[in-house]
C-alpha positions as CSV (number, residue, x, y, z in Angstrom):
1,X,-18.1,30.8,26.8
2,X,-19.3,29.2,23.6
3,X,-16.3,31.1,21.8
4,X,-13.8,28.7,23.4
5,X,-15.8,25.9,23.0
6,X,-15.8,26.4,19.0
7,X,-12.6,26.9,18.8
8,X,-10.9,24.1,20.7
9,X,-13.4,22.1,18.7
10,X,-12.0,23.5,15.3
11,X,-8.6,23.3,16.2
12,X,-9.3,19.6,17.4
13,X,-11.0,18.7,14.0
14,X,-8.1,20.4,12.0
15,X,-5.5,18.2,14.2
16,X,-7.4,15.2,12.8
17,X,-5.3,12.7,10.5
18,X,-7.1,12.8,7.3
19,X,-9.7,10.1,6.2
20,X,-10.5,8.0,3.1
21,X,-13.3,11.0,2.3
22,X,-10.7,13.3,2.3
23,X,-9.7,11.7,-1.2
24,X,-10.8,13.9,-4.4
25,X,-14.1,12.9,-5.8
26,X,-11.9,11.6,-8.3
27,X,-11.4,9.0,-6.5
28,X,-12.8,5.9,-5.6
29,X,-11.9,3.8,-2.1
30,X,-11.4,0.4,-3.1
31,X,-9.8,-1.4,0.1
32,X,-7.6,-0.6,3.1
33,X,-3.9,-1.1,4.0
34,X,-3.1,-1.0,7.8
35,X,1.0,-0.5,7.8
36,X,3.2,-1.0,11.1
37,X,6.6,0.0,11.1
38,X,8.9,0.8,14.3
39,X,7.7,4.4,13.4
40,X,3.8,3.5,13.9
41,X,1.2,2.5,12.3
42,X,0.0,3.9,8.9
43,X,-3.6,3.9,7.1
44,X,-3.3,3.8,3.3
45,X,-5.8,3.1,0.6
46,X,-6.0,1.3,-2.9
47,X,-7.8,3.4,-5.2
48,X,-10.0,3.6,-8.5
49,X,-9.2,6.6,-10.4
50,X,-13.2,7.4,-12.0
51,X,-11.7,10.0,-14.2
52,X,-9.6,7.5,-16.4
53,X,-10.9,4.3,-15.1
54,X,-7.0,3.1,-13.5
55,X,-6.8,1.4,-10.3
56,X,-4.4,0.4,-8.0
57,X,-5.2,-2.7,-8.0
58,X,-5.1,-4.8,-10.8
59,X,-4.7,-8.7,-12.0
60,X,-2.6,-9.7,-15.1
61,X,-3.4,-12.8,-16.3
62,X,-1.0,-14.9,-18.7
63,X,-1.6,-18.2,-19.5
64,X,-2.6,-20.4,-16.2
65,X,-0.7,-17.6,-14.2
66,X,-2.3,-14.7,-12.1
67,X,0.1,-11.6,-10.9
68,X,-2.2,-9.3,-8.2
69,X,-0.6,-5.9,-7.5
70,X,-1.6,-3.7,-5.6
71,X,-1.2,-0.1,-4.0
72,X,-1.9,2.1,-1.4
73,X,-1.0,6.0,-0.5
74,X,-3.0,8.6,1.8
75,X,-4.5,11.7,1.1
76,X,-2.7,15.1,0.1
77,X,-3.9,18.5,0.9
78,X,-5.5,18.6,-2.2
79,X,-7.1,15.1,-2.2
80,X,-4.8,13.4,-4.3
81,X,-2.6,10.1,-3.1
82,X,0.7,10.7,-1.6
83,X,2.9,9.1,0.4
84,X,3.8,6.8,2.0
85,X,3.1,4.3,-0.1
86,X,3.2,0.6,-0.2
87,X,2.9,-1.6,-2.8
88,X,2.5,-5.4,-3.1
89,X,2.9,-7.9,-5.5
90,X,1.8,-11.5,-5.4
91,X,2.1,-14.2,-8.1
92,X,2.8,-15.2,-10.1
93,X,0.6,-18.0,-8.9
94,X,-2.2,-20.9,-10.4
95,X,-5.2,-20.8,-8.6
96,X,-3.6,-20.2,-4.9
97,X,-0.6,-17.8,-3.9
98,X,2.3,-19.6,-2.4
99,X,2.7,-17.8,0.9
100,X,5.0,-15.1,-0.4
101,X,4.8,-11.7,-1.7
102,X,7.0,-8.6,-2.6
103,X,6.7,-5.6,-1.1
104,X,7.6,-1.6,-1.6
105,X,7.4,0.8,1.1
106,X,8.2,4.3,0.3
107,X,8.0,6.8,3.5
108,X,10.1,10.1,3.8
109,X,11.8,10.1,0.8
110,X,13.6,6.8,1.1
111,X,12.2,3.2,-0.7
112,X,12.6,-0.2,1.4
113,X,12.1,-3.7,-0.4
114,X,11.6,-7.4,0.4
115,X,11.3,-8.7,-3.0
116,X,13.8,-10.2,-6.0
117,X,15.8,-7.3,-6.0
118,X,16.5,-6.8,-2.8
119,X,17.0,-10.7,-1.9
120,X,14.2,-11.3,0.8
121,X,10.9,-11.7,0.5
122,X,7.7,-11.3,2.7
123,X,5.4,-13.9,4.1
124,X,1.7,-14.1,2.6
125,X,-1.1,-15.0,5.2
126,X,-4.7,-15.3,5.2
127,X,-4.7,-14.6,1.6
128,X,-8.6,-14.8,0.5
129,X,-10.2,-13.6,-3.0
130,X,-13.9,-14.6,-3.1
131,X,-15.9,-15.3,-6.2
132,X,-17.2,-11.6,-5.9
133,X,-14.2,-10.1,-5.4
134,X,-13.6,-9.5,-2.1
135,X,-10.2,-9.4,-1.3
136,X,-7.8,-9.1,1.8
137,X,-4.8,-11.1,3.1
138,X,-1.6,-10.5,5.6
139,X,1.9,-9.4,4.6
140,X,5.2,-9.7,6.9
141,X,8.8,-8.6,6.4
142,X,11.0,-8.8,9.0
143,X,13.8,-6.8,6.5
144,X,13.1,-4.5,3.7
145,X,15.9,-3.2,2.4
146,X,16.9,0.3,1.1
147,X,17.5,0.0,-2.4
148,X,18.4,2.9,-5.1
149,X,19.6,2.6,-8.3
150,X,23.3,2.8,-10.4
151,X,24.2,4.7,-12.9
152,X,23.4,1.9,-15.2
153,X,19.2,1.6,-13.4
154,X,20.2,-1.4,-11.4
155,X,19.2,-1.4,-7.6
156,X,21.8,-1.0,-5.2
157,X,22.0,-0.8,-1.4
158,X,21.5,2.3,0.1
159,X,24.9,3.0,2.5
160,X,24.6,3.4,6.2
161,X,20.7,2.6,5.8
162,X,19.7,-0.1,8.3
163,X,16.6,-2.9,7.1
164,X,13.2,-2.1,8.5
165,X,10.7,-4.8,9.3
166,X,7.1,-3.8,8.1
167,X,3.8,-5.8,8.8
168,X,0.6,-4.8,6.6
169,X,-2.6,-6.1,6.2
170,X,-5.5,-5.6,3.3
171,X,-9.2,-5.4,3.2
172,X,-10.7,-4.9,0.1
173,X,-12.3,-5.4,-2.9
174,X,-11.1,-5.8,-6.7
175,X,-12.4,-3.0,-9.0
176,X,-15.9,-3.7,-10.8
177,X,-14.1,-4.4,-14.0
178,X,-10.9,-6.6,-12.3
């Protein structure tokens, strides 16, 4: 009777979609995408590396002007981030962001943008960075493009690839050093 028991519990916990702590010690969670697509909804995390100090999210500072990127991917078998992946970029920007961002999504071998280079962008809500680094804020693009690139690195359409709308939201913090 127990037999049974342990097993459908086993096979239940192995059916489990994997967690930030399934992330090499390597790694450090610093904040929490939640993706929606039309093909569901995605969890993805920034992280720190603690290895060689990098993070995925960063600030770049020039002048009055503030760019914030920042990243997110799962889990792999082995702990290290894969995709999907989404990236967002906001800035550059004095003191407040301007209610618009760039996005990346990259899901299943295929990239989608709403930024410059794919000609739309995505709307920026909620956007909120405290004075101890607490970070989180809304993104919305109702069409992300599929863009490769030419022979000659600039990005192109991708034929017979339809836009995507993609809504994501962020909860986080900067990294100790950001």
């Amino acid at each position: 009777m127990l037999q049974p028991l342990l097993t459908a519990f086993c096979l239940t916990a192995a059916a489990t979609p994997a967690l930030a702590q399934d992330f090499d010690d390597r790694w450090e969670v610093l904040g929490t995408f939640t993706v929606s697509t039309a093909a569901g909804e995605t969890t993805l995390y920034a992280l720190e590396d603690r290895v060689d100090g990098d993070a995925f999210i960063n600030i770049t500072e020039a002048g009055p002007f503030s760019v914030l990127s920042l990243t997110g991917a799962t889990p792999g078998p082995e702990g290290q981030p894969v995709a999907p992946y989404i990236s967002v970029s906001i800035g550059p920007f004095t003191n407040t962001p301007d209610g618009t961002a760039g996005v990346e999504w990259r899901d299943g071998g295929q990239a989608y943008y709403a930024n410059v280079d794919s000609g739309t962008k995505a709307s920026l809500e909620g956007f909120e960075l405290t004075d101890d680094g607490q970070l989180s804020f809304s993104v919305a693009a109702s069409e992300m493009r599929a863009l490769t690139t030419d022979a000659n690195y600039d990005y192109v359409p991708v034929p017979d690839v339809a836009p995507i709308a993609l809504d994501a939201a962020f909860s986080g913090r900067l990294p100790a050093d950001g």
